[in-house]
Structures are given as C-alpha cells and as structure tokens.
C-alpha positions as CSV (number, residue, x, y, z in Angstrom):
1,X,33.8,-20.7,-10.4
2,X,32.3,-18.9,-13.3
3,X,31.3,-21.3,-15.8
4,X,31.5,-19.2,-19.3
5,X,32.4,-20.2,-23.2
6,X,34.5,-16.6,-23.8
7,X,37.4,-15.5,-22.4
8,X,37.5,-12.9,-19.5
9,X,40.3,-10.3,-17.9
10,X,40.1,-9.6,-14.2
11,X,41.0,-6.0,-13.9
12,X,42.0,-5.3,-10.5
13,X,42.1,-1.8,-8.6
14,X,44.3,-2.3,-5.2
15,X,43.6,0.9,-3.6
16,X,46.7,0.8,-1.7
17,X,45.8,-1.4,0.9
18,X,47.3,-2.7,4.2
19,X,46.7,-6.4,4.6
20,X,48.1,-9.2,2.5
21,X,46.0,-8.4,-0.6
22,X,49.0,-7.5,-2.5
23,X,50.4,-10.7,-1.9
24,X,47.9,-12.6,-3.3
25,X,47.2,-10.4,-6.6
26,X,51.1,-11.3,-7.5
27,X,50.4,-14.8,-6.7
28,X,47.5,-15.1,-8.8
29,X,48.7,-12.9,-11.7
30,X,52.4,-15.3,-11.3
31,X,49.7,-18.5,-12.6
32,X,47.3,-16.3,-15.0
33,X,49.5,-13.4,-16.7
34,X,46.9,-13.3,-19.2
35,X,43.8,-12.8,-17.3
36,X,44.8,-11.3,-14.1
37,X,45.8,-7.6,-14.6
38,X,46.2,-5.8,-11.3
39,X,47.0,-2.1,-10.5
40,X,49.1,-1.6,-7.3
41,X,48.4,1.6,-5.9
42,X,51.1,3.2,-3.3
43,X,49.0,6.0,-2.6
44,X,45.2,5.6,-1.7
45,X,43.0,7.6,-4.5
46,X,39.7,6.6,-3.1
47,X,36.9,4.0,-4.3
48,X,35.6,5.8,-7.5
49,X,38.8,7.3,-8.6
50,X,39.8,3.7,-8.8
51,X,37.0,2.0,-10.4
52,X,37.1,4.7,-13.0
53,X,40.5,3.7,-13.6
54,X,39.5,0.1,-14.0
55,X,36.7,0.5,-16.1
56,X,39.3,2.5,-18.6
57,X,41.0,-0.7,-18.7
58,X,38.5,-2.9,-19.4
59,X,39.3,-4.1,-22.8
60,X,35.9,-6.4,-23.7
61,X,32.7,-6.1,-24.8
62,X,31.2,-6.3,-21.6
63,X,32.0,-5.5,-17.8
64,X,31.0,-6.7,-14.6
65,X,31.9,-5.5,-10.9
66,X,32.6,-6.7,-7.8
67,X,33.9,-5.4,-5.0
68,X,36.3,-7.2,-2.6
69,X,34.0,-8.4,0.4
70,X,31.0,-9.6,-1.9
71,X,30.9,-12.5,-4.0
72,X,29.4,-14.3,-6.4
73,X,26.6,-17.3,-6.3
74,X,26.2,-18.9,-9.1
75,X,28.2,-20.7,-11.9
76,X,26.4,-19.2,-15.2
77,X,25.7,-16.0,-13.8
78,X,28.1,-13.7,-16.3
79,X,26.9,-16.5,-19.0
80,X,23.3,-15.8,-18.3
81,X,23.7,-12.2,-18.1
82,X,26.2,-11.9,-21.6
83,X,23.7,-14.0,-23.4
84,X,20.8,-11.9,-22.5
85,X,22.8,-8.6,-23.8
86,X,23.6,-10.6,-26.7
87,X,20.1,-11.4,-27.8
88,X,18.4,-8.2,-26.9
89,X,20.8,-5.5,-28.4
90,X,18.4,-2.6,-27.4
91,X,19.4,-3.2,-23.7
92,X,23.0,-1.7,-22.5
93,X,22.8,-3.5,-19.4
94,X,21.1,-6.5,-16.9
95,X,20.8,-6.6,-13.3
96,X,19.9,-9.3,-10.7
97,X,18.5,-9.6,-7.2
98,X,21.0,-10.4,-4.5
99,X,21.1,-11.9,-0.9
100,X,22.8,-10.3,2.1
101,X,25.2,-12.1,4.3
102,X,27.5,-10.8,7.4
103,X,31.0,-11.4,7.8
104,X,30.9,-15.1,8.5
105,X,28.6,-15.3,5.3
106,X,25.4,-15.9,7.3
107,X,22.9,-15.1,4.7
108,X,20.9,-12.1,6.7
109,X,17.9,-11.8,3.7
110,X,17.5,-14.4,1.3
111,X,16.7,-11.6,-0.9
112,X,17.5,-7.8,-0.4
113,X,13.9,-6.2,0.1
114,X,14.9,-2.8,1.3
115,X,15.5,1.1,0.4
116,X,16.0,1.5,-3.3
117,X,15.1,-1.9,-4.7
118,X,14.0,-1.2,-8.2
119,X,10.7,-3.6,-9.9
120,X,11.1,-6.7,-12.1
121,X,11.6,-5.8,-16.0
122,X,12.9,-2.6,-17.2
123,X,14.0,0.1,-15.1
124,X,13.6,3.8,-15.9
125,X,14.9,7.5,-15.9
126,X,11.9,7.6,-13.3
127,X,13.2,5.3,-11.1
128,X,16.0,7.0,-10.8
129,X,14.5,10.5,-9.8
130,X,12.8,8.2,-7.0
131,X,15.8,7.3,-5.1
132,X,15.5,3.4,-6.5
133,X,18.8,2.3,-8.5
134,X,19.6,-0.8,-10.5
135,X,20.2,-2.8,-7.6
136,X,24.1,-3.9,-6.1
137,X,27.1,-3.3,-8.6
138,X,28.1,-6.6,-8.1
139,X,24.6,-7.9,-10.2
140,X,25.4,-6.1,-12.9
141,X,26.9,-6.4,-16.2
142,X,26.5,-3.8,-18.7
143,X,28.1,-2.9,-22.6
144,X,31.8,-1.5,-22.6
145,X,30.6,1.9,-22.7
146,X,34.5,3.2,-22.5
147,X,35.7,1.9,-25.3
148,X,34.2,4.3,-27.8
149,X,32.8,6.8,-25.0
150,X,30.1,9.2,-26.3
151,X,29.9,11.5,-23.4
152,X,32.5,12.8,-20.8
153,X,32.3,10.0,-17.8
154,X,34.8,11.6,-15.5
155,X,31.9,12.6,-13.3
156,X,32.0,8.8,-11.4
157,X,35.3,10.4,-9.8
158,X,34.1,14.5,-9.7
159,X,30.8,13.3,-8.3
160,X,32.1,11.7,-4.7
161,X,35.2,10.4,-3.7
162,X,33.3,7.1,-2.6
163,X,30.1,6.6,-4.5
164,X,30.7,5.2,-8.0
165,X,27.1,2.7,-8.4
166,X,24.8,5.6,-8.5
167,X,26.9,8.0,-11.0
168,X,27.0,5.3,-13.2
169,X,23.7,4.2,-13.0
170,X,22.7,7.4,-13.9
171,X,25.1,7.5,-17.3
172,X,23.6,4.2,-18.5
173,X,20.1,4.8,-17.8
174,X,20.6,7.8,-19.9
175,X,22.4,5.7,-22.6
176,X,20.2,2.8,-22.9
177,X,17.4,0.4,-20.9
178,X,18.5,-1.8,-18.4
179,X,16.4,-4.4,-17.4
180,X,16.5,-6.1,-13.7
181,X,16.2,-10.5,-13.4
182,X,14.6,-12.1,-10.0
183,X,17.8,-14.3,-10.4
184,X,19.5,-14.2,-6.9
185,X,23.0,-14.6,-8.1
186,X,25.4,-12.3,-5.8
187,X,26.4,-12.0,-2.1
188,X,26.5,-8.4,-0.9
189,X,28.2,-8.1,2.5
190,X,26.9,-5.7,5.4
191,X,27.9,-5.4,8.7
192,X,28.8,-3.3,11.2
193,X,31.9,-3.4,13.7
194,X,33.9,-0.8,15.9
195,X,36.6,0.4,13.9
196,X,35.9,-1.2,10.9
197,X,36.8,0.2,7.8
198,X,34.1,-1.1,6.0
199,X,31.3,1.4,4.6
200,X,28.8,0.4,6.9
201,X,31.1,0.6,9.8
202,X,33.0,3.9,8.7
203,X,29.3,5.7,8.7
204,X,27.6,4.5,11.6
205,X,27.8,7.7,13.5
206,X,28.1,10.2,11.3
207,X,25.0,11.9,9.4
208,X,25.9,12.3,5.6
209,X,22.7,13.1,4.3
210,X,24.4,16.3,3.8
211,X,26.3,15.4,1.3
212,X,24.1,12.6,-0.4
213,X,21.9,15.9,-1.3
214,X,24.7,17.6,-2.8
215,X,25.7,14.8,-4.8
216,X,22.3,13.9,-6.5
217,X,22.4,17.7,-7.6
218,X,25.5,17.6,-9.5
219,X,24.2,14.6,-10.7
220,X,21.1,16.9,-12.5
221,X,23.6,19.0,-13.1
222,X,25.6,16.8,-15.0
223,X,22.7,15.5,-16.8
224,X,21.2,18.5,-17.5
225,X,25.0,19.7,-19.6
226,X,26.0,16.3,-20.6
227,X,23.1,14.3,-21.5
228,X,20.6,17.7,-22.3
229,X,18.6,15.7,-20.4
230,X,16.3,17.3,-17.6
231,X,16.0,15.2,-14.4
232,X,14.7,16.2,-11.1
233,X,14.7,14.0,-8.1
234,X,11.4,14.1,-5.9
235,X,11.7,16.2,-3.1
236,X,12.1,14.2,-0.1
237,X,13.4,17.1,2.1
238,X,10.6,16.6,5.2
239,X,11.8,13.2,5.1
240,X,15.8,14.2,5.2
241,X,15.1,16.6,8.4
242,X,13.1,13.8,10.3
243,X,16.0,11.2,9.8
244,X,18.6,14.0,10.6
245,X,16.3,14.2,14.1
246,X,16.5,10.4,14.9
247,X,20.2,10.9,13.9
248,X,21.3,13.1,16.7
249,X,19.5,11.7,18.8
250,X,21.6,8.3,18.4
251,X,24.5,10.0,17.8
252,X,24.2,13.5,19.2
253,X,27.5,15.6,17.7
254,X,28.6,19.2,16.9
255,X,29.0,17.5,13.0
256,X,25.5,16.0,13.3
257,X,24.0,18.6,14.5
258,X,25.5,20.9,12.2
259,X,23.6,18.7,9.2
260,X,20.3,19.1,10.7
261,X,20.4,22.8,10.8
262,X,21.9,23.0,7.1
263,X,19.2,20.5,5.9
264,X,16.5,22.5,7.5
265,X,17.4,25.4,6.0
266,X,17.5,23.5,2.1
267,X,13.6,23.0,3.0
268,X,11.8,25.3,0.6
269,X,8.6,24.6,2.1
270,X,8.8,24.6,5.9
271,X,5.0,23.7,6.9
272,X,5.4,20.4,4.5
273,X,8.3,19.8,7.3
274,X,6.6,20.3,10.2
275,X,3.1,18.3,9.0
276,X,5.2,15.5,8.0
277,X,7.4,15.4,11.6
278,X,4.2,15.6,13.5
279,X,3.1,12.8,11.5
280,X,6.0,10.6,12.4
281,X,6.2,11.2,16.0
282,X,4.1,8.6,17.2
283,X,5.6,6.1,15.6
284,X,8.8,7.3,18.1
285,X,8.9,4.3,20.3
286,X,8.4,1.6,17.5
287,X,11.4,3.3,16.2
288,X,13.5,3.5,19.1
289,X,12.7,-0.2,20.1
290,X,13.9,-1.5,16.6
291,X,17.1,0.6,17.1
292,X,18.1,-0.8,20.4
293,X,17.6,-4.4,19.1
294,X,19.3,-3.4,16.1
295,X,22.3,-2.1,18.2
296,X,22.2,-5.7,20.6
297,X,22.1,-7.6,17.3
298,X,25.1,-5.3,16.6
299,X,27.2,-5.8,19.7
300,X,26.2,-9.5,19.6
301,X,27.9,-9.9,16.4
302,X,31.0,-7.8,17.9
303,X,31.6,-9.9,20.3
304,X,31.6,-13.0,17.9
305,X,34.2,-11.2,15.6
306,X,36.5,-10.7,18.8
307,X,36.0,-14.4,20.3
C-alpha cells in the first residue's frame, strides 16, 4: 500500500515456520523476483538470529521492520519517514507512535500510552538507562548502519535469543539521535490465547524478569567495550521483587518462585525493598481486581477465537 518515489527490497526471514507462510513467500517472489527476497529456513534459529541475518542483507540506504502479525497504517509512512532522514542528516533514525489492535484488528488503544513510551522529539542515551525505548520496531526506519559497520553488531543475536528491538536501540542511540513523530502510522498486535505461540501468549505464566536483568547488563557491558561508552540503568530492583510477588501469586511455580528468590538476592539494598513493598501493599486489591478483569477480558476473547 506504501505509496513511495524509490525503489524498495522486502527482505524476508522465514524462521522455519509451520503454516502456509512458505507458500505464499514463493508466490509473491514468482510475481516480484526483484523486490521480494526471502530466506527459507529448515531449521528454526530464533527471532534475533534471524533479523540479524536480514538486516545483513539489507542492501539500501535505509531499513524498516516489521514483524509478521503487525502492519502498517498509512500510505506515505516510509515516504514521510525517508524524507525526514534525508533532510536532517544529523539524525540516524525516526520513530512514530502506534495503535494496538487484537487478532481480529480491533484497535484496543488508539495510541499505545503504556510502559516505556519514550517523549515527543529527540530521544536520548538517558532514556534509555530509564527503561523507555524508541517505541515499536515496526515505527521505525533508521540509516543502513550494516553496510559500512563501524562497530561489531553481533550482540542483537549474543544478547537474547528473542529480543532484537532493545539491542538495537541501544547501538543506534549510541551512533546517532533519533528522534520520535506523534504520527500514528503502524498496528502492533497483542493478545493473549492458550497455546499461542505468540510472545504475549508464550509468556503469560512464566516470570522472566530474571533474564530481562541479565540482558540489560550485557547490554552495559557491551557498551561499556564497544562503544567506551559508560551507561547504567536506574536501579529498579524494589520494583522487580514486588512484581516477582504478584507473579507467583498468579502463577505460583517451582520456576517462578525460583526468580523471586534469585532477584531478592541481586537487591543490594534490602531495606529500599522492604520500604517500597510496604508501600505497595495497599494498593493489593485495586491490583487484584484489574487482574481478574484483565483475565475475563482474556477468556472472553478465547472463546471468540474458538467460535
């Protein structure tokens, strides 16, 4: 639908999957050989070993992403976003706002308003360090930054087998500014069904927050030896113990339970925990009333899916 006066290549990663998706990237590459260039994986290498591969194929000036359930709004969105990058060559990269929809594209917020939304204008090294990224890959276009790479970028597939957005976030903040539209231009898709394979389905029940802290350090790490750049995230450790709390005590589990003992013991200041749990506790039944209409909102749209 895009409406744009350059050419394009769709790069696409099949991460080996089990549906008719196959089918359909040979039928489309059969009518475009020139702009549809897929990868057929046999073997499944995971999410960010196979963006990474994509990006190294990329051969233009600029890239954009977007992942197989969301979709794109609006006609002149890569047009508005490549002329912005053309006429302000001190930015590496643009973002937008988005909308969510479910999985019969019912738009849930008309714009996402949640954890990690970064401001209006330019976003920072700071933002980062507060747990608020560029926004959804799919709003973003940024500068080819593999054609000539600078630094070494295989940490998108070192860092986690499934998170590629924040990684890269990361790299480009540190390589440029990147500045963030109130155009609502993409559809990111979130929803939640038994057995879905789906990230917001394949995490429902169990607590990674684990491995999330893990992650953002090899991400200092990385930035720290890469970039000589020293970053440090805030320390939202109280915070990480009370959610690993409310966690179990949804999903109560060896694995879960496990977590909340681990992240306790990360804690380097253990009163800072307590103060801010006993802070939180009377907000207990406001939180366990929005989580069992959360859950009937979930089972409602379950039983939609199956009828």
């Amino acid at each position: 639908m895009q409406n744009i006066n350059f050419s394009i290549e769709i790069i696409i990663g099949d991460d080996c999957s089990t549906d008719q998706t196959t089918e359909i990237i040979k039928e489309y590459q059969q009518r475009v050989p020139h702009i549809i260039k897929p990868t057929l994986r046999s073997v499944n290498v995971g999410a960010t070993k196979n963006q990474y591969d994509c990006f190294l194929k990329c051969t233009g000036k600029y890239i954009a992403i977007l992942d197989g359930d969301d979709f794109w709004t609006d006609n002149e969105k890569l047009k508005t976003q490549t002329n912005f990058l053309k006429n302000n060559r001190n930015y590496i990269a643009c973002t937008q706002r988005y909308n969510v929809v479910d999985q019969d594209n019912n738009v849930i917020q008309e714009t996402y308003s949640g954890p990690g939304r970064p401001e209006s204008g330019d976003y920072t090294i700071n933002d980062f360090t507060k747990y608020i990224y560029y926004g959804h890959p799919g709003t973003l276009v940024f500068r080819n930054i593999f054609l000539e790479p600078q630094y070494d970028y295989t940490i998108i597939t070192k860092a986690d087998r499934f998170i590629c957005d924040i990684t890269l976030c990361l790299i480009l903040t540190c390589l440029g500014k990147i500045y963030v539209s109130d155009d609502v231009m993409t559809s990111y898709r979130s929803f939640q069904v038994k057995g879905g394979t789906n990230w917001s389905s394949s995490i429902t029940k169990k607590n990674q927050m684990l491995d999330r802290i893990k992650f953002l350090k090899m991400l200092e790490l990385y930035c720290r030896e890469e970039f000589k750049r020293e970053i440090r995230h805030e320390d939202r450790m109280p915070y990480y113990v009370w959610w690993s709390i409310l966690y179990i005590i949804r999903y109560p589990s060896s694995h879960n339970w496990r977590c909340l003992k681990d992240i306790y013991s990360l804690s380097n200041d253990k009163k800072k925990v307590y103060v801010y749990i006993f802070k939180q506790v009377p907000k207990l039944p406001t939180m366990i009333t929005n989580f069992i209409r959360k859950k009937m909102f979930i089972n409602q749209q379950m039983r939609r899916t199956k009828t």
